[in-house]
GUVEXTI-786470 format. One record per residue (C-alpha): residue in three letters; x, y, z. Coordinates in steps of 0.02 Angstrom, whole numbers. Layout:
N
(pt "ALA"; (X; Y; Z));
...
This chain:
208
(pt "UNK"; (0; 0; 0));
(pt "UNK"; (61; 167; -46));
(pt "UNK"; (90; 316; 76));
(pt "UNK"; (-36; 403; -23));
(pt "UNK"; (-168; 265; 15));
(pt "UNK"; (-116; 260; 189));
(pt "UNK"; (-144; 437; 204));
(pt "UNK"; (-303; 442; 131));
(pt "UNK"; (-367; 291; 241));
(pt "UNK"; (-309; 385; 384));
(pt "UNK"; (-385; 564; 348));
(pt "UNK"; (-546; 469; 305));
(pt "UNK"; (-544; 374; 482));
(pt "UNK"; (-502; 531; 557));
(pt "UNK"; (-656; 616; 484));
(pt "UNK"; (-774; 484; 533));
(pt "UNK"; (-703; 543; 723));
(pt "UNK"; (-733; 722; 688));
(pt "UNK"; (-818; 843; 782));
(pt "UNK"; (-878; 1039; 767));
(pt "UNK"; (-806; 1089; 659));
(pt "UNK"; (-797; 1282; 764));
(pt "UNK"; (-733; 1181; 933));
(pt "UNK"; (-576; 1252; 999));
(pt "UNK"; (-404; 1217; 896));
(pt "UNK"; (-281; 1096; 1012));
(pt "UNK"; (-137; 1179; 944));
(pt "UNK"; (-139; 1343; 1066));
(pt "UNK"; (-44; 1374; 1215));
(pt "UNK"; (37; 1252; 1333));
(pt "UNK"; (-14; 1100; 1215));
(pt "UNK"; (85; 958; 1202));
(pt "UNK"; (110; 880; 1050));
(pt "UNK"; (162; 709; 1029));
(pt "UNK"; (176; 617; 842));
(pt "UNK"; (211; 464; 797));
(pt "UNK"; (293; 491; 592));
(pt "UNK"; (402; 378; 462));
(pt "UNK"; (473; 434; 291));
(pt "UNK"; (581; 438; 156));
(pt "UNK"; (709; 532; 55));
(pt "UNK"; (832; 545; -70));
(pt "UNK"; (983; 672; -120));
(pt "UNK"; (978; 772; -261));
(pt "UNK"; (1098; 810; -401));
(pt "UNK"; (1288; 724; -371));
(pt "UNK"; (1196; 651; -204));
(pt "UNK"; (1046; 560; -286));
(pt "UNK"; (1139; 390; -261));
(pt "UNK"; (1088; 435; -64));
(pt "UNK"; (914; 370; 17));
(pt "UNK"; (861; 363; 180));
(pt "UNK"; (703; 303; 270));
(pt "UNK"; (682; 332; 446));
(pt "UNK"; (541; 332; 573));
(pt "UNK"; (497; 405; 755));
(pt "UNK"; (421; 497; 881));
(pt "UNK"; (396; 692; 892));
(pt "UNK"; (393; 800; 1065));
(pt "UNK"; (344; 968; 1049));
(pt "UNK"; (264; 1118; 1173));
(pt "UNK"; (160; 1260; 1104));
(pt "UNK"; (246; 1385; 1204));
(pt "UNK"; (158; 1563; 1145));
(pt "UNK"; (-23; 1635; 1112));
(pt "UNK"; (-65; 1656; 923));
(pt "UNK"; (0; 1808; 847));
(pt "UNK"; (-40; 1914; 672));
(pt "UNK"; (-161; 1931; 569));
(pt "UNK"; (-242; 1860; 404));
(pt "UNK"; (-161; 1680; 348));
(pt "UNK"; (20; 1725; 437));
(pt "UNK"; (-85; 1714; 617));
(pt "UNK"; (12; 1586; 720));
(pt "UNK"; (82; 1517; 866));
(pt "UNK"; (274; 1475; 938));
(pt "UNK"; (317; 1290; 960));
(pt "UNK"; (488; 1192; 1011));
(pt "UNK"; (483; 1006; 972));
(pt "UNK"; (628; 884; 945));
(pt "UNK"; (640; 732; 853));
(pt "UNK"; (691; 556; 922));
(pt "UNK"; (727; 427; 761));
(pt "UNK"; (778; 256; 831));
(pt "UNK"; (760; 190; 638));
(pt "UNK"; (861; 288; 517));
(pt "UNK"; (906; 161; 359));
(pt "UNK"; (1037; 256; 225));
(pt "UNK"; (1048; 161; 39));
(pt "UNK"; (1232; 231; -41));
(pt "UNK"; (1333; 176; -162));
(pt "UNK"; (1509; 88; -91));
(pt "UNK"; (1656; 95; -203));
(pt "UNK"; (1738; -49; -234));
(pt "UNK"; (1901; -120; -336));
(pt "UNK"; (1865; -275; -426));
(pt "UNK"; (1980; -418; -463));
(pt "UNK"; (2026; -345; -636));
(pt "UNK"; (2079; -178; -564));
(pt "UNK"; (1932; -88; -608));
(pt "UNK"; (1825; 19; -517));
(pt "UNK"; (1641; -5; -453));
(pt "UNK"; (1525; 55; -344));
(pt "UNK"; (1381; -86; -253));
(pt "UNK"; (1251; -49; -146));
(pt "UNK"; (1259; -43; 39));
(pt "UNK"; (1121; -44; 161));
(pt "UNK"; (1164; 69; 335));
(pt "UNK"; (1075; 76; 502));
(pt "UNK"; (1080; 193; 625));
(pt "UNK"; (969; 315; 709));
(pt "UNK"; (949; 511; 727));
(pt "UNK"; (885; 644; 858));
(pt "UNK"; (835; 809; 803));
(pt "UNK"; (852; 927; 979));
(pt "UNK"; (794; 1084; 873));
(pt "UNK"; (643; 1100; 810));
(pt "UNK"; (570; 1290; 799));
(pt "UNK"; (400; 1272; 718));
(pt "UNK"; (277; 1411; 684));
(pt "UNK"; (79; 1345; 657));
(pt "UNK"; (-27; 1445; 566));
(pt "UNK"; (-178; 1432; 658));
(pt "UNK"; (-309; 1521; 557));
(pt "UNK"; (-396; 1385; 494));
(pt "UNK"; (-529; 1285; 558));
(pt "UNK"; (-476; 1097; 516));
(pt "UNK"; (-316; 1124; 411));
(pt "UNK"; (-177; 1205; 494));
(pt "UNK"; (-5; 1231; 402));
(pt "UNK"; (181; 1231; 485));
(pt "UNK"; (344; 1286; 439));
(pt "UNK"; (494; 1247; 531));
(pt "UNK"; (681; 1263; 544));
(pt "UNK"; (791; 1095; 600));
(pt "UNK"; (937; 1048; 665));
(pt "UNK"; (973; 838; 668));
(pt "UNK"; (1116; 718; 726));
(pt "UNK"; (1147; 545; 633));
(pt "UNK"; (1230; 399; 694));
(pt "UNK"; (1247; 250; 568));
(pt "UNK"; (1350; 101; 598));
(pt "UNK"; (1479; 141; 449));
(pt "UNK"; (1529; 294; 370));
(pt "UNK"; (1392; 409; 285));
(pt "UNK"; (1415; 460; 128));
(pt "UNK"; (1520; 298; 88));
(pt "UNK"; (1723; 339; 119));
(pt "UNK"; (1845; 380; 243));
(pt "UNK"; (1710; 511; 317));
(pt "UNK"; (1631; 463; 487));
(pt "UNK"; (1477; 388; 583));
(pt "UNK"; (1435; 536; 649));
(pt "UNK"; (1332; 690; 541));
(pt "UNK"; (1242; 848; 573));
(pt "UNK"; (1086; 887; 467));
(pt "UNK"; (1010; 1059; 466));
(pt "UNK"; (853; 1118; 343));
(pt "UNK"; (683; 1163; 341));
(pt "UNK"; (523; 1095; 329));
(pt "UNK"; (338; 1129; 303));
(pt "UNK"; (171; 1035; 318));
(pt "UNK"; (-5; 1020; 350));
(pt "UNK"; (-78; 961; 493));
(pt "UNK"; (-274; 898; 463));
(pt "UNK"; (-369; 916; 634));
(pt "UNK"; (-469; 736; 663));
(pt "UNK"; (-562; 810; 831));
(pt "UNK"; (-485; 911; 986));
(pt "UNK"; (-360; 784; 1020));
(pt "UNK"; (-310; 700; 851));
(pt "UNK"; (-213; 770; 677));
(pt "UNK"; (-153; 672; 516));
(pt "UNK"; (13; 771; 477));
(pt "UNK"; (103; 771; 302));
(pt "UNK"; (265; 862; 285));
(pt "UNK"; (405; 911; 172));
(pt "UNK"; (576; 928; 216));
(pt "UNK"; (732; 1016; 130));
(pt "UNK"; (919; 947; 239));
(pt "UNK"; (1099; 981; 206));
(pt "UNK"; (1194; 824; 300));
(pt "UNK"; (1361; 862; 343));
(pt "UNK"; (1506; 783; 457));
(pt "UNK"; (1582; 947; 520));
(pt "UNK"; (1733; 884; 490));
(pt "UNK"; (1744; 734; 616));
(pt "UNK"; (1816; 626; 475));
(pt "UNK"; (1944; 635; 352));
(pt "UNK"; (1850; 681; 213));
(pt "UNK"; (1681; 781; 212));
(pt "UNK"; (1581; 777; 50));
(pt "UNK"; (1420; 793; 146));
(pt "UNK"; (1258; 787; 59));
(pt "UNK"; (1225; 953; -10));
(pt "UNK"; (1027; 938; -20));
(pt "UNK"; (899; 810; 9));
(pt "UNK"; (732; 803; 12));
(pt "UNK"; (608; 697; 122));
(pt "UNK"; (425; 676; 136));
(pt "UNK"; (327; 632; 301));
(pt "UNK"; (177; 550; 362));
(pt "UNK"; (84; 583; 538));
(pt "UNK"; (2; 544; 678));
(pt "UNK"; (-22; 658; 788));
(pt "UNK"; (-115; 678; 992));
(pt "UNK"; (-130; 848; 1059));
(pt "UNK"; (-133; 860; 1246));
């Protein structure tokens, strides 16, 4: 089943749940947000060879009143990420037995926390509310990420943006979009990073 037809299962179950549709927004002040999310990505350009999927569990506290007018109207949230899945799909060069050179496919695991998550909801709407956020991620795989002399250890930092679709006063399917540079900061001896990636997000979300 595709993450398109999971989605749309989920945003129909999640209407069958829903209430008024003019009942207070969960996203306000002092909320807790807690989501359950998996996903995918890929580089782009010289990094397309690199994919990634990864899955796990937001945190995050509405921590201001909504502010502004019109469709920028919002409120402040901090969240971090924990990602106890994070599976990378790169290319490994190799030397076959003729001399020649090769790349084959290699399979990494590891896992990722993202500490910094500053995420502004745009809370005008009634059952749709979009988010844009800034992010800042750490990676730990089991070998080196990209594939080289470079090092288990990368820093990703990006943006991302989303809808959240409000089930009832507790509930939200989320869908997001993110844009990451991965880098190792220099840990290892070489450091061609991945200059962009993209990844796409599926949600679950509880509002407390």
């Amino acid at each position: 089943m595709t993450a398109l037809r999971v989605g749309c299962l989920l945003m129909l179950l999640c209407g069958w749940g829903m209430r008024s549709a003019a009942q207070e927004s969960p996203i306000r002040q002092g909320a807790t947000e807690i989501t359950t999310w998996a996903g995918g990505g890929t580089g782009l350009g010289h990094s397309s060879p690199f994919q990634f999927v990864d899955a796990g569990l937001r945190l995050g506290k509405v921590l201001t009143n909504a502010h502004g007018s019109g469709w920028l109207r919002g409120n402040f949230e901090y969240a971090l990420d924990v990602a106890p899945l994070y599976l990378v799909f790169q290319d490994q060069p190799v030397v076959r037995v003729n001399g020649t050179a090769a790349t084959q496919r290699q399979t990494v695991y590891g896992g990722a926390i993202s500490p910094l998550i500053l995420k502004w909801n745009f809370t005008g709407g009634k059952r749709f509310v979009p988010f844009a956020a800034v992010e800042g991620t750490a990676i730990f795989t089991t070998r080196d990420v990209p594939a080289g002399d470079t090092s288990t250890v990368n820093f990703g930092s990006g943006v991302a943006s989303g809808l959240q679709f409000l089930c009832d006063g507790r509930h939200a399917i989320s869908f997001s979009g993110h844009l990451l540079h991965i880098s190792n900061a220099s840990l290892g001896n070489h450091n061609p990073g991945i200059n962009i990636g993209v990844q796409f997000r599926l949600g679950y979300q509880w509002w407390k």
